[in-house]
FIDREN-308212 format. One line per 2 residues: number of its first residue (from 0); for each residue x, y, z of N, C-alpha, C. Coordinates in nm, 2 decimals. Layout:
N
NUM	X,Y,Z,X,Y,Z,X,Y,Z | ...
***
This chain:
124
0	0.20,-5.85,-5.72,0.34,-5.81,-5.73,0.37,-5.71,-5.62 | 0.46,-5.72,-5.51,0.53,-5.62,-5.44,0.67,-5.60,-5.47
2	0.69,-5.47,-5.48,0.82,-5.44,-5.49,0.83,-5.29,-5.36 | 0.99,-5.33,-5.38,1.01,-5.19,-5.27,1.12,-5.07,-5.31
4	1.07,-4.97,-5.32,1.16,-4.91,-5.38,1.19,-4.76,-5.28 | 1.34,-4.72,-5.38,1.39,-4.60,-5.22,1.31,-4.51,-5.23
6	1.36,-4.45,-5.10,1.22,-4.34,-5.03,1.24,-4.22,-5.19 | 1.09,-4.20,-5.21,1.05,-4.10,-5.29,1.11,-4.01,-5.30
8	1.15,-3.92,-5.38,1.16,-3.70,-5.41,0.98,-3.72,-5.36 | 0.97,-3.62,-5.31,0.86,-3.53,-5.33,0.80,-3.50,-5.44
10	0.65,-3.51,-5.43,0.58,-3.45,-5.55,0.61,-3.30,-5.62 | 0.65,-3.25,-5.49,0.70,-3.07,-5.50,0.82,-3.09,-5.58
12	0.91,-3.17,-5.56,1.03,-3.19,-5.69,1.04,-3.26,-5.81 | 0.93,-3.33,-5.78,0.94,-3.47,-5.94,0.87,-3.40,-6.06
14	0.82,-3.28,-6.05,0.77,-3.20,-6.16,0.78,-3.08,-6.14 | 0.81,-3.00,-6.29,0.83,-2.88,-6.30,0.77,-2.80,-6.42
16	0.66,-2.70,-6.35,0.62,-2.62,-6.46,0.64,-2.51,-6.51 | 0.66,-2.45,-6.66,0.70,-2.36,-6.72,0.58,-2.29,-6.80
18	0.63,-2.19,-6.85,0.57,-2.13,-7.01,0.51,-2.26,-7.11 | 0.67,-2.37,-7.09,0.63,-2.45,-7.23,0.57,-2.52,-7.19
20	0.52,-2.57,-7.04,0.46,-2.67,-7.00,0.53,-2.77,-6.92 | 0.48,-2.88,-6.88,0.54,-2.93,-6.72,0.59,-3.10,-6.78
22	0.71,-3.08,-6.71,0.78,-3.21,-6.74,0.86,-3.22,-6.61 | 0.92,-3.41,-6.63,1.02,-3.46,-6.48,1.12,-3.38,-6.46
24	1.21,-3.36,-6.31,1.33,-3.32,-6.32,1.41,-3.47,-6.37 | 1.55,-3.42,-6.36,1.66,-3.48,-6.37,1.62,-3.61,-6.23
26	1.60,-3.57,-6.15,1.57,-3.64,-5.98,1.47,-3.71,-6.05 | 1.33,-3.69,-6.07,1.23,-3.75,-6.13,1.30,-3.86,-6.19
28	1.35,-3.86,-6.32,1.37,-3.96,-6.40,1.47,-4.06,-6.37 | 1.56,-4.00,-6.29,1.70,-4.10,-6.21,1.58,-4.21,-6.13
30	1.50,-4.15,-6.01,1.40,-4.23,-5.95,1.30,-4.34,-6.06 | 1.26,-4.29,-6.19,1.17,-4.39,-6.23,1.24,-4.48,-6.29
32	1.40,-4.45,-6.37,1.46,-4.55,-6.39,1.48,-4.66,-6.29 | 1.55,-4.62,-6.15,1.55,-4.69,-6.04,1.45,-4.79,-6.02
34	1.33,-4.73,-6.03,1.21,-4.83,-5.99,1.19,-4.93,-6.07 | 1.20,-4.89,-6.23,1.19,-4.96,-6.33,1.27,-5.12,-6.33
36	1.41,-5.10,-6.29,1.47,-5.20,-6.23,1.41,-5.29,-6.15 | 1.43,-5.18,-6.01,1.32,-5.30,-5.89,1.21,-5.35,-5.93
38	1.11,-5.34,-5.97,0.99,-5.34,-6.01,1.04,-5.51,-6.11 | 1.10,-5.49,-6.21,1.12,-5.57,-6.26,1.25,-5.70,-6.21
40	1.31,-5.68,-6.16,1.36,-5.76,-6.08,1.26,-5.81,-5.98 | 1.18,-5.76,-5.92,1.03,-5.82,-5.85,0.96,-5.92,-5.90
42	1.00,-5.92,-6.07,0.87,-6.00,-6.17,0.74,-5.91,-6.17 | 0.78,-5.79,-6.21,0.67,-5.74,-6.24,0.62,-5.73,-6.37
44	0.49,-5.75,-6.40,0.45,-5.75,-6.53,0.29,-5.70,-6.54 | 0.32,-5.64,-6.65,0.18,-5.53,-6.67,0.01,-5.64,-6.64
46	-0.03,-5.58,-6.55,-0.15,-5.63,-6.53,-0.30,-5.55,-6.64 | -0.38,-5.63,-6.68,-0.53,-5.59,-6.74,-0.61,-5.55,-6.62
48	-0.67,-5.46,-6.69,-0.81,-5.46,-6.63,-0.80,-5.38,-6.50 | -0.87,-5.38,-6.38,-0.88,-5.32,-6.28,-0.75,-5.31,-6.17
50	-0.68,-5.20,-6.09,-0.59,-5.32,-6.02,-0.61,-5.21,-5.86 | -0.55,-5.29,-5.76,-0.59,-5.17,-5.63,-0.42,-5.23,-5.57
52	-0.40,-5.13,-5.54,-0.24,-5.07,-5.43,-0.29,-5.07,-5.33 | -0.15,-5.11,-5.26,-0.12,-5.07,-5.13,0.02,-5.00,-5.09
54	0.05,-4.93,-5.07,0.16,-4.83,-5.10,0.15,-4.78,-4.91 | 0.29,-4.84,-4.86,0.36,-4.81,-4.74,0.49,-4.71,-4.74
56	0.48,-4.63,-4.65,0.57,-4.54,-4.67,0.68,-4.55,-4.56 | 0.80,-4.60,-4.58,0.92,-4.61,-4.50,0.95,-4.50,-4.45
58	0.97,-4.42,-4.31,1.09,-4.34,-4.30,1.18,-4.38,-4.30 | 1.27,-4.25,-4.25,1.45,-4.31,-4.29,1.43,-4.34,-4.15
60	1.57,-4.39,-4.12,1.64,-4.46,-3.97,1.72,-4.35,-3.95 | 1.73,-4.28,-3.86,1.86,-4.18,-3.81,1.97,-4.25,-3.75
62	2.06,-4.19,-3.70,2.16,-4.26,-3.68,2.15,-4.28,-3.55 | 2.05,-4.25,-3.46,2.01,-4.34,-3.31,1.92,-4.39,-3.33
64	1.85,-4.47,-3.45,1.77,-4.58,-3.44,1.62,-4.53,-3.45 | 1.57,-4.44,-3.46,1.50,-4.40,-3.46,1.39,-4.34,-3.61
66	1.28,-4.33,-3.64,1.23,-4.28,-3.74,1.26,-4.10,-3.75 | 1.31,-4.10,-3.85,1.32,-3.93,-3.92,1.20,-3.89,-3.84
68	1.22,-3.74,-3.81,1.07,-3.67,-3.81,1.05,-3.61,-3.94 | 1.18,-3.60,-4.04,1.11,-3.54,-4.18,1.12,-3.64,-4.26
70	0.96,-3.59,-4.28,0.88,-3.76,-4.36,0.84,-3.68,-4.47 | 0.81,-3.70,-4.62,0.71,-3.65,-4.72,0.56,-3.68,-4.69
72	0.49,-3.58,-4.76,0.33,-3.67,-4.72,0.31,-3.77,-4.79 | 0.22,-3.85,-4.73,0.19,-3.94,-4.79,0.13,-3.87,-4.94
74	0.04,-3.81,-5.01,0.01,-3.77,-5.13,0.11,-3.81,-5.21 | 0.20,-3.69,-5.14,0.31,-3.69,-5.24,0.37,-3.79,-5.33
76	0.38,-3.88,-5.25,0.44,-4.02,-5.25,0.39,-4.11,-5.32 | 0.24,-4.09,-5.30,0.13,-4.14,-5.41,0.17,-4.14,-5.55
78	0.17,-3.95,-5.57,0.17,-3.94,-5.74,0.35,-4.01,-5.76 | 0.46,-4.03,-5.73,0.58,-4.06,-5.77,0.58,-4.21,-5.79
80	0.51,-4.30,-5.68,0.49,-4.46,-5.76,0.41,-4.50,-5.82 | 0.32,-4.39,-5.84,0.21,-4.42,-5.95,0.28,-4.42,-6.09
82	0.37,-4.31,-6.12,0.44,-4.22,-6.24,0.54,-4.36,-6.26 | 0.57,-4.38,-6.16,0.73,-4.46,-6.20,0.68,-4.63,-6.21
84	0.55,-4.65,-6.18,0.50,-4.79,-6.20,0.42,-4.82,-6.30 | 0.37,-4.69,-6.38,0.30,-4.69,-6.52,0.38,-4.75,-6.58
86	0.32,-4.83,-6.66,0.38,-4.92,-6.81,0.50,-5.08,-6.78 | 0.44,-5.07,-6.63,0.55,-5.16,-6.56,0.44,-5.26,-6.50
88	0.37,-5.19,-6.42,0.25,-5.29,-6.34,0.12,-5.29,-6.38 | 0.11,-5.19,-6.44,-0.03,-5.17,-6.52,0.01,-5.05,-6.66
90	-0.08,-5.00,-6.74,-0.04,-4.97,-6.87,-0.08,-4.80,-6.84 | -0.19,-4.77,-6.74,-0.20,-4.65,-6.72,-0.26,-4.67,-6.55
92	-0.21,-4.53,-6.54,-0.31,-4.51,-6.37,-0.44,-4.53,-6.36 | -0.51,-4.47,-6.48,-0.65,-4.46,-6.44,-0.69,-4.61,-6.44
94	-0.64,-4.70,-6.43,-0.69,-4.83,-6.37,-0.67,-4.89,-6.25 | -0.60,-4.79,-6.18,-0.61,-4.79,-6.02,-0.72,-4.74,-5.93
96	-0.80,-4.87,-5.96,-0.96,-4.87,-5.86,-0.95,-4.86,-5.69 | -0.86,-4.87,-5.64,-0.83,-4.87,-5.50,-0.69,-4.89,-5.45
98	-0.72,-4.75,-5.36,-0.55,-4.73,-5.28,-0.54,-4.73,-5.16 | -0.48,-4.83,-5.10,-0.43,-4.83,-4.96,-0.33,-4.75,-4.89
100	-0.32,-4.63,-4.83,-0.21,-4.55,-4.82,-0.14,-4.55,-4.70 | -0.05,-4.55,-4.61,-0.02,-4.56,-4.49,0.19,-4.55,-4.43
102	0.16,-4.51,-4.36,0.35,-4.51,-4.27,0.38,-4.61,-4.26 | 0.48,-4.66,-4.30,0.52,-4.83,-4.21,0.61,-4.81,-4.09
104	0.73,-4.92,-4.09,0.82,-4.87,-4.00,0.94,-4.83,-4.06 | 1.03,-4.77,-4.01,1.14,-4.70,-4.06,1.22,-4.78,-4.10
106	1.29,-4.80,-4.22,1.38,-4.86,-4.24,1.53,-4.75,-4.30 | 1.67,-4.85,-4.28,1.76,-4.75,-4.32,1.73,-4.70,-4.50
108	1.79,-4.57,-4.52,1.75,-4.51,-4.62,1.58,-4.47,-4.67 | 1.49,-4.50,-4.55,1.37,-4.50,-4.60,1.34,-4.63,-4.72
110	1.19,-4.62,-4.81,1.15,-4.66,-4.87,1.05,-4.67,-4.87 | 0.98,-4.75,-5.02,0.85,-4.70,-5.05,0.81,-4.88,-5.12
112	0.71,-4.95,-5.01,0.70,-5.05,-5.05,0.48,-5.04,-5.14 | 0.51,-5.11,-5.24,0.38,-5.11,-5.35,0.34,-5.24,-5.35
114	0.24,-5.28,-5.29,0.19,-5.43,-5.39,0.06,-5.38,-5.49 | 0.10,-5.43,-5.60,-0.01,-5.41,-5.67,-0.10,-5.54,-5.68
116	-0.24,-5.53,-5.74,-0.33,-5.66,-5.72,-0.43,-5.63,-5.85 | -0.46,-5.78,-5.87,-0.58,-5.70,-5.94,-0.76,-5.67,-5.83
118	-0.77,-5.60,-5.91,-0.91,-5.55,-5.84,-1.06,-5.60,-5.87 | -1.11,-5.67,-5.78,-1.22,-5.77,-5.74,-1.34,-5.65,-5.75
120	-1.39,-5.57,-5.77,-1.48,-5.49,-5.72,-1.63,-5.56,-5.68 | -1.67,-5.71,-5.71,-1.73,-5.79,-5.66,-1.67,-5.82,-5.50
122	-1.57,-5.83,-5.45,-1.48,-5.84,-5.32,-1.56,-5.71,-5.22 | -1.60,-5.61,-5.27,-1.61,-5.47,-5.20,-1.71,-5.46,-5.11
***
């Protein structure tokens, strides 16, 4: 399954911790609904068993054509399609055996392209 969804919040914003303990912002959850859609308009459907990503990180396009110089890190970017692809492409993270992580090229508004697979670990 590949789906592509808009450029991430930051890990530094998609969570916030308190006294009572740490939950999404408002940004967080607008974003996992978002994905929730794309992902499923993709034909996404929860995979068993083992699975391995590959997770490309769009910048934005400026308005001379060019890639943003402010990019999120890649990390960051990690924990947000992981959170917002649980229960969609697989049932929990911890079955993500292998991650491909990397910049693509810029597209307008950025974006954050995911294929998910299942995972061969006989393949390795």
């Amino acid at each position: 399954m590949k789906v592509t969804l808009p450029y991430p919040p930051s890990a530094n914003r998609y969570l916030r911790h308190t006294a009572r303990g740490t939950y999404r912002t408002a940004e967080a959850n607008h974003y996992k609904e978002y994905a929730k859609w794309a992902a499923l308009a993709s034909g996404a459907r929860i995979l068993d068993g083992d699975v391995a990503l590959t997770v490309v990180l769009h910048p934005k396009l400026t308005e001379k054509g060019k890639a943003s110089k402010i990019v999120i890190d890649l990390d960051n970017s990690l924990k947000v399609a992981l959170d917002a692809l649980q229960a969609l492409a697989f049932s929990n993270d911890r079955q993500v055996k292998k991650i491909a992580l990397s910049y693509g090229p810029p597209i307008a508004g950025g974006g954050l392209s995911v294929t998910v697979d299942r995972f061969d670990v006989a393949a390795v």
